[in-house]
N, C-alpha and C positions, 0 to 999 in steps of 0.2 A: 489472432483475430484481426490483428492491422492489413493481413491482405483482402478483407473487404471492406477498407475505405480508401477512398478517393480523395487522397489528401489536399488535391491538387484541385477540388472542388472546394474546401472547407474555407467558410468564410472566421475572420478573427470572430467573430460573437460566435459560430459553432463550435470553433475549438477551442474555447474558454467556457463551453456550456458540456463537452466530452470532457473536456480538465479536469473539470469541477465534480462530475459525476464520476469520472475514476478514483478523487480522492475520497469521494464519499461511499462507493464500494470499500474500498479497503480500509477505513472506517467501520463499516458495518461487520466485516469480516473477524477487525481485530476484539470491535468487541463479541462478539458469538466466541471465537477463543480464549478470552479475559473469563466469559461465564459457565465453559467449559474447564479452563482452569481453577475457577473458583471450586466448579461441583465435585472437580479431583482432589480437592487441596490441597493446589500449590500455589501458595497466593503469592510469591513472589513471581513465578511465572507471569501467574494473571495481572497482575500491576504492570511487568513491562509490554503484556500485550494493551493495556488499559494507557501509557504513555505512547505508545504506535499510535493507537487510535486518536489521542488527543495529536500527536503532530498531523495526523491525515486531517483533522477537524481546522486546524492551525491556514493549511497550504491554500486547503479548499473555502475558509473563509477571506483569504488573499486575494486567490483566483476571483471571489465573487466578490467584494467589491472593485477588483478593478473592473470585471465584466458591468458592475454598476456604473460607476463614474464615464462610459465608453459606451454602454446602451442604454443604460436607466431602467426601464423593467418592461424592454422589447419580450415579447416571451422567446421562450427558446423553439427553436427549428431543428437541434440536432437529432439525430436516429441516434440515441443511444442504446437500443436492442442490438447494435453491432459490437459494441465494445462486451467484453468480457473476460474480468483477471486479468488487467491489463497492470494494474499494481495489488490487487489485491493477492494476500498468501493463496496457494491451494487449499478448495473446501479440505483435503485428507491428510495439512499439513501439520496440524494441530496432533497430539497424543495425549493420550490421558497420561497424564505425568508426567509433563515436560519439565525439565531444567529451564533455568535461564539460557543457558548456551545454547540448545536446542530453539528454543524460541528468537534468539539472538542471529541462530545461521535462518532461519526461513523469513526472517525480517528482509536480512540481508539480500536474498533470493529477490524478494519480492520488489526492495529498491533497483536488482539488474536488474531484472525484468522488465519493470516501466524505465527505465534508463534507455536500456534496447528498444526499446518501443518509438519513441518519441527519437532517440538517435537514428536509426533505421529511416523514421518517415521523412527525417530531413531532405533525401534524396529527392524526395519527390512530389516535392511543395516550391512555387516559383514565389506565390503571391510573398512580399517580402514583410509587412506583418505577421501575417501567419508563421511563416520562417522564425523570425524572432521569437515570438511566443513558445514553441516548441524548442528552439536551443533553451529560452529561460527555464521550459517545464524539466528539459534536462540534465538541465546543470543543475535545479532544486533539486532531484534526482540522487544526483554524485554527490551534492551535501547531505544528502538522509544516509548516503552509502556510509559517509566520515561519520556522522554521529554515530551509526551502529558499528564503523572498525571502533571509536573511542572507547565504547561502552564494552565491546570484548575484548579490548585491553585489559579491562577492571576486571574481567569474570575470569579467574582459570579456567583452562583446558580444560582438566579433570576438577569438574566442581562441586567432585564427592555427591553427589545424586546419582542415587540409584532406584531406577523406578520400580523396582522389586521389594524393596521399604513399603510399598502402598498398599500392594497386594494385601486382600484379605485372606485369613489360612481358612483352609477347607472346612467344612464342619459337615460332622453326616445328618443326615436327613432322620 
């Protein structure tokens, strides 16, 4: 979706009001797959989608008071109808009975992705505010990457889930 904005147009309060609102999709996202994990039940699952969601809640309350302290309560001007999945997982990334590992690689996914996004735009932004902010959004980025390699450190490969356990057996009518 970054090839239709004009990044080279964005002023620092829009792209701290884009920031804010991609951390707050991917928020929204992780929890829909926390309460689809729940309805599976895999509540370990849904707890590290429910820790996702509070670090998106985390970055994006960062993002908004620096955007305070820097505009006070300008309202916001950006077109956010342009942005979309710029960090958040894919809506069809979710499975009924995920693993953690499973949930651990689409996390992962979703930290490149906004990585790429914001490293990508850097080309093509002069204003040298704006420039900054978007290496900072990046570099938080490659630290959400580290916490998710740490955490699939902890989890084996094979973590014995198998989501054919959940299944219900057939019953005739």
């Amino acid at each position: 979706m970054s090839n239709d904005i004009d990044f080279n147009q964005l002023s620092l309060r829009d792209t701290l009001d884009l920031a804010i609102y991609v951390e707050e999709e991917a928020k929204e996202r992780y929890d829909d797959f926390a309460a689809q994990m729940d309805a599976h039940r895999t509540p370990e699952t849904a707890e590290f989608f429910r820790f996702m969601a509070a670090n998106e809640v985390k970055h994006a309350e960062k993002l908004a008071a620096k955007r305070k302290i820097l505009f006070g309560d300008e309202p916001s001007g950006a077109d956010t109808s342009i942005l979309y999945d710029i960090e958040a997982p894919e809506f069809d990334a979710a499975r009924a009975f995920m693993s953690v590992r499973a949930a651990l690689d689409v996390a992962m996914e979703s930290e490149v992705k906004a990585f790429e996004f914001y490293d990508d735009a850097l080309a093509t932004i002069s204003d040298p505010e704006v420039k900054d902010l978007f290496v900072e959004l990046r570099d938080e980025e490659a630290k959400h990457q580290e916490l998710i390699k740490q955490t699939m450190a902890k989890v084996p490969k094979d973590d014995g889930f198998d989501p054919d356990d959940f299944v219900d057996e057939p019953v005739s009518q």
